[in-house]
C-alpha positions in Angstrom: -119.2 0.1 1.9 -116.5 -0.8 -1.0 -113.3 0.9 -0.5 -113.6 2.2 -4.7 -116.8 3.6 -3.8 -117.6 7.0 -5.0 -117.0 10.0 -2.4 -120.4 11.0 -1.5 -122.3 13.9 -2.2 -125.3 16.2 -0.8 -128.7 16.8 -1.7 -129.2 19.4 -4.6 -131.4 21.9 -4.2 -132.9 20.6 -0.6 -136.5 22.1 0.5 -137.3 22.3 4.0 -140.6 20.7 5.4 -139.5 21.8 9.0 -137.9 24.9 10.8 -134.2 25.2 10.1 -133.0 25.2 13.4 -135.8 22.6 14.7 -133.0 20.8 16.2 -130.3 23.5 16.7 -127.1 22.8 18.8 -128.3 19.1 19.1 -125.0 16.8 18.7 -126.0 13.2 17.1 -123.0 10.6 17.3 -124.1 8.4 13.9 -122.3 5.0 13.0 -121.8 4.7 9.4 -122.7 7.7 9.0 -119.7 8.4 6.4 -121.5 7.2 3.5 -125.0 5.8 1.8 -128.1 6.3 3.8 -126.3 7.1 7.0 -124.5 10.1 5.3 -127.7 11.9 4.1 -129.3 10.9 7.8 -126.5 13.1 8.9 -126.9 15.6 6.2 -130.6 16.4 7.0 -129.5 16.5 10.6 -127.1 19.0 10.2 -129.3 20.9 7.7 -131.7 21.5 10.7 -129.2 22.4 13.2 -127.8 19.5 14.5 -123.6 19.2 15.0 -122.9 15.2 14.5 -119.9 12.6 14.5 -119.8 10.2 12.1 -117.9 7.2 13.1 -116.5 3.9 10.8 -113.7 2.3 10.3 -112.4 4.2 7.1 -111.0 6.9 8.4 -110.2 8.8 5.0 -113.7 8.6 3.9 -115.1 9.8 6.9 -112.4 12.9 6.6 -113.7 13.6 2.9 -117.6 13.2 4.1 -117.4 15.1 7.2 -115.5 17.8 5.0 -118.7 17.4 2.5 -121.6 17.7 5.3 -119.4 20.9 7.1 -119.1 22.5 3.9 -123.0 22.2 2.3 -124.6 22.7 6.1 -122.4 25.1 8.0 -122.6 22.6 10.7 -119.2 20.9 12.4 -118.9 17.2 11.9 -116.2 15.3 13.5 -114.7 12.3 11.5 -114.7 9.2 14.4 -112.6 6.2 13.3 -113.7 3.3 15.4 -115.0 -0.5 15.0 -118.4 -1.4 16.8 -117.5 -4.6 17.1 -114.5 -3.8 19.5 -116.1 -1.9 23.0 -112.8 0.3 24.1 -112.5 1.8 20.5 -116.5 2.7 21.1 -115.5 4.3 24.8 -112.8 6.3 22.9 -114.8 7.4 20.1 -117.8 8.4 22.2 -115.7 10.2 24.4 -114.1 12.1 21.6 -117.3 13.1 20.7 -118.6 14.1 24.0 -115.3 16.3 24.5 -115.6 17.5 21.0 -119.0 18.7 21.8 -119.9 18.4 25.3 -123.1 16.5 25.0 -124.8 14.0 22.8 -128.6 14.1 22.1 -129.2 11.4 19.6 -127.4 8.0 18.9 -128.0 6.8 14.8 -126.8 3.3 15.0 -126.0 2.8 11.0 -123.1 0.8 10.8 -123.7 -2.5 8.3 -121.7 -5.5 7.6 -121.7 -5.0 3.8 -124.4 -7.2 3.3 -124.0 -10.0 0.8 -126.8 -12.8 -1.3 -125.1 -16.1 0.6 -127.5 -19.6 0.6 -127.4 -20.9 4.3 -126.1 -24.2 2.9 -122.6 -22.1 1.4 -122.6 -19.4 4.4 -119.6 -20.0 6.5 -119.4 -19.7 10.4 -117.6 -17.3 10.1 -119.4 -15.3 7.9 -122.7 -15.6 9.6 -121.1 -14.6 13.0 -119.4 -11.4 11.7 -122.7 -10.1 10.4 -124.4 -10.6 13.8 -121.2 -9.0 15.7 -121.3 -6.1 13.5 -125.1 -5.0 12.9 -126.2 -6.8 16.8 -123.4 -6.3 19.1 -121.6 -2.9 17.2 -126.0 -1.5 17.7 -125.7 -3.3 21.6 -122.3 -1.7 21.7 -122.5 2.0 20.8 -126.4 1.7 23.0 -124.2 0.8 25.8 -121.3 2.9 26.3 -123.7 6.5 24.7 -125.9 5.6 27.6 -122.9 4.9 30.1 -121.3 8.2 29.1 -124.4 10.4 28.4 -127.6 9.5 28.4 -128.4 7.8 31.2 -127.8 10.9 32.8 -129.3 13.2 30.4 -131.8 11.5 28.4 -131.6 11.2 24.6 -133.2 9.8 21.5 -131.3 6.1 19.9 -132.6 5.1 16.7 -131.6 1.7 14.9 -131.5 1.3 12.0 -133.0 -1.9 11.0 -135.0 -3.8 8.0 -137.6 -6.0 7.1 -136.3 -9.1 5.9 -137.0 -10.8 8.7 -141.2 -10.8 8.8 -141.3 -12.9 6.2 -138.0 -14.6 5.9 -136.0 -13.2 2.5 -134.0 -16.0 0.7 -130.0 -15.4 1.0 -130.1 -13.5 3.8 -131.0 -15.4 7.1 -127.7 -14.1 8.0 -128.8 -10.2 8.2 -132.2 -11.2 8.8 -131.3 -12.7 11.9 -129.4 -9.8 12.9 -132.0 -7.5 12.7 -134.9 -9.3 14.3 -131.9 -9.2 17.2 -132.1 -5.6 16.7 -135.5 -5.0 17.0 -135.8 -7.0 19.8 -132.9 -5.5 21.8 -134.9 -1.8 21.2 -138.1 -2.7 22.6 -135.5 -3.9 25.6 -133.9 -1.1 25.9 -136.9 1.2 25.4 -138.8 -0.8 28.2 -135.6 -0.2 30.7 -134.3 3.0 29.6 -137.2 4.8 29.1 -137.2 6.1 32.9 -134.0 8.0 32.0 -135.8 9.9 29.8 -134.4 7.8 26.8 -136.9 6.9 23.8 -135.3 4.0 20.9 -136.6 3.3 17.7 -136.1 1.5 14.8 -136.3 2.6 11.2 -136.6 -0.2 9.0 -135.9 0.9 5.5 -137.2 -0.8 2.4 -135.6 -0.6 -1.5 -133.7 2.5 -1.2 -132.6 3.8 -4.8 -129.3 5.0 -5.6 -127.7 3.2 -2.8 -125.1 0.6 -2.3 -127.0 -1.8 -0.7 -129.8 -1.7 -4.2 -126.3 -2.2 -6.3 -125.1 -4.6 -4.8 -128.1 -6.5 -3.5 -130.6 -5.9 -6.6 -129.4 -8.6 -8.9 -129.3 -6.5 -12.0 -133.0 -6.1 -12.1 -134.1 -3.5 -13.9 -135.5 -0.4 -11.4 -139.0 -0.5 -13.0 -139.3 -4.1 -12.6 -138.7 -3.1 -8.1 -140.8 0.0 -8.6 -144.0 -2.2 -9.9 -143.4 -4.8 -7.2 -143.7 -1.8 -4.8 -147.2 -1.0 -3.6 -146.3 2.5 -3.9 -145.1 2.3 -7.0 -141.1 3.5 -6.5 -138.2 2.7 -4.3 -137.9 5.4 -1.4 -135.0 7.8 -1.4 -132.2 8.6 1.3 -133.9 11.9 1.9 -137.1 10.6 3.0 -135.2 7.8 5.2 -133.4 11.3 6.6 -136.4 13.0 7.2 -138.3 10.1 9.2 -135.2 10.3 11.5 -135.4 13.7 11.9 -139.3 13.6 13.0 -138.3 11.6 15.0 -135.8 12.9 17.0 -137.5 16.3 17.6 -140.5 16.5 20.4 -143.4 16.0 17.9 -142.2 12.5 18.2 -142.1 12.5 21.8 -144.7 9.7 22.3 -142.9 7.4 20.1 -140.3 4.8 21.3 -139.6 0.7 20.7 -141.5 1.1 17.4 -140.5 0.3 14.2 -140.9 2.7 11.8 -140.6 0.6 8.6 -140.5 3.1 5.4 -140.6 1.1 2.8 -143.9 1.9 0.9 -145.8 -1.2 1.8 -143.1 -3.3 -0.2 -142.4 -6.2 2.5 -146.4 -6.9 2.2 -146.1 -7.7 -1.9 -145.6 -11.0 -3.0 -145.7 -12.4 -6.4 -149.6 -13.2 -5.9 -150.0 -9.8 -4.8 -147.9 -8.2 -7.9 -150.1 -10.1 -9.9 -153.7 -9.0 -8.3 -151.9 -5.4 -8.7 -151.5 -5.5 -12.0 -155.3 -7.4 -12.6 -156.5 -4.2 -10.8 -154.4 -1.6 -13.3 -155.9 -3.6 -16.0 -159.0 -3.2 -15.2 -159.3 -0.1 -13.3 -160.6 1.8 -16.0 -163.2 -0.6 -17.1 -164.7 0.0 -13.7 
């Protein structure tokens, strides 16, 4: 997240698909959670319930969206200033949280490394390395000390947030690619060896999300009709429907679920170009059929 990004803002006009209090009292400790996807993940959390921490490393924007989500929700959100990458500022904020709240029931790990379009051939050491110590170790990290602290006592639902770059391989961007096939591997881990605690983990693996930083920054100036046709479903997702898969799945509907990936992105890591083409062959001649 650019420090001269705007502050963020809630949902207008939200309609509930679930109870209101489906998750009531529930405390979720979400990295990243001060802004983009991670924000509205937090909103919709709250919304239902749910008091949360958000945690970065930007302290003033976590103060102006924790003021934001408290405001809209009614819920309390406490503003964590930590890096993932460094383990005692994690045991510090995680502990703030826990005295804060007494408990925490669901671990969001958001945090990204502000990804960037890099050609292996130009990507520095260091630049590759920072991106795996942020998205791999900060998820590893935050896993570790919530269930040290928490859950390995009590139980509790971890999601990661992932992506799907890596299925196919996504040019200029081995370097987050590789950190999220790390990720998804590390869940089914922990799901496998946690799961006796009474601990599920997940991973939701977000496609083109619109109105996001990541689509700015990442899109290439391409025109959003140009992404929606290359989308089998015919539109980028929103941060409201990447909030309300993480809410499913944090209640007990979703009890049988755990070192999935949930990957909400409308069928658009399965379109190529050959399949864009067949696509619109089919819209062609759909109505000749």
């Amino acid at each position: 997240m650019s420090e001269d990004a705007p502050d963020e803002k809630c949902l207008e006009n939200y309609q509930y698909s679930f109870r209101k209090d489906i998750i009531s009292n529930k405390v979720a400790f979400i990295t990243g959670g001060g802004s983009g996807i991670c924000f509205t993940i937090a909103e919709i959390l709250m919304r239902h319930g749910c008091h949360t921490a958000i945690a970065g490393r930007n302290l003033d924007r976590l103060k102006k969206s924790s003021q934001t989500l408290s405001k809209t929700t009614g819920r309390r959100c406490l503003p964590v200033q930590m890096d993932v990458r460094k383990p005692q500022e994690v045991i510090t904020g995680v502990e703030a949280c826990l005295q804060e709240f007494g408990r925490i029931d669901i671990l969001i790990n958001g945090s990204a490394a502000g990804n960037f379009l890099c050609p292996l051939e130009s990507m520095s050491f260091n630049a590759f390395k920072t991106v795996l110590e942020i998205d791999t170790l900060g998820t590893y990290n935050v896993s570790k000390v919530a269930y040290d602290k928490y859950f390995n006592a009590n139980g509790g639902v971890i999601i990661n947030i992932t992506a799907t770059l890596h299925y196919r391989g996504t040019v200029l961007q081995a370097h987050v690619g590789s950190a999220k096939a790390a990720i998804e591997a590390l869940t089914k881990h922990q799901a496998l060896e946690w799961g006796p605690q009474g601990i599920r983990v997940i991973c939701v693996a977000p496609g083109p999300i619109d109105d996001t930083e990541g689509m700015r920054r990442l899109g290439g100036g391409v025109p959003k009709e140009i992404i929606n046709n290359s989308i089998p479903i015919g539109r980028m997702g929103t941060k409201r429907e990447i909030g309300e898969i993480c809410l499913f799945l944090v209640t007990d509907m979703a009890g049988l679920i755990t070192s999935s990936t949930i990957i909400a992105d409308g069928a658009s890591w399965l379109s190529d170009s050959d399949t864009q083409r067949r696509m619109e062959m089919f819209r062609s001649l759909k109505g000749k059929l």
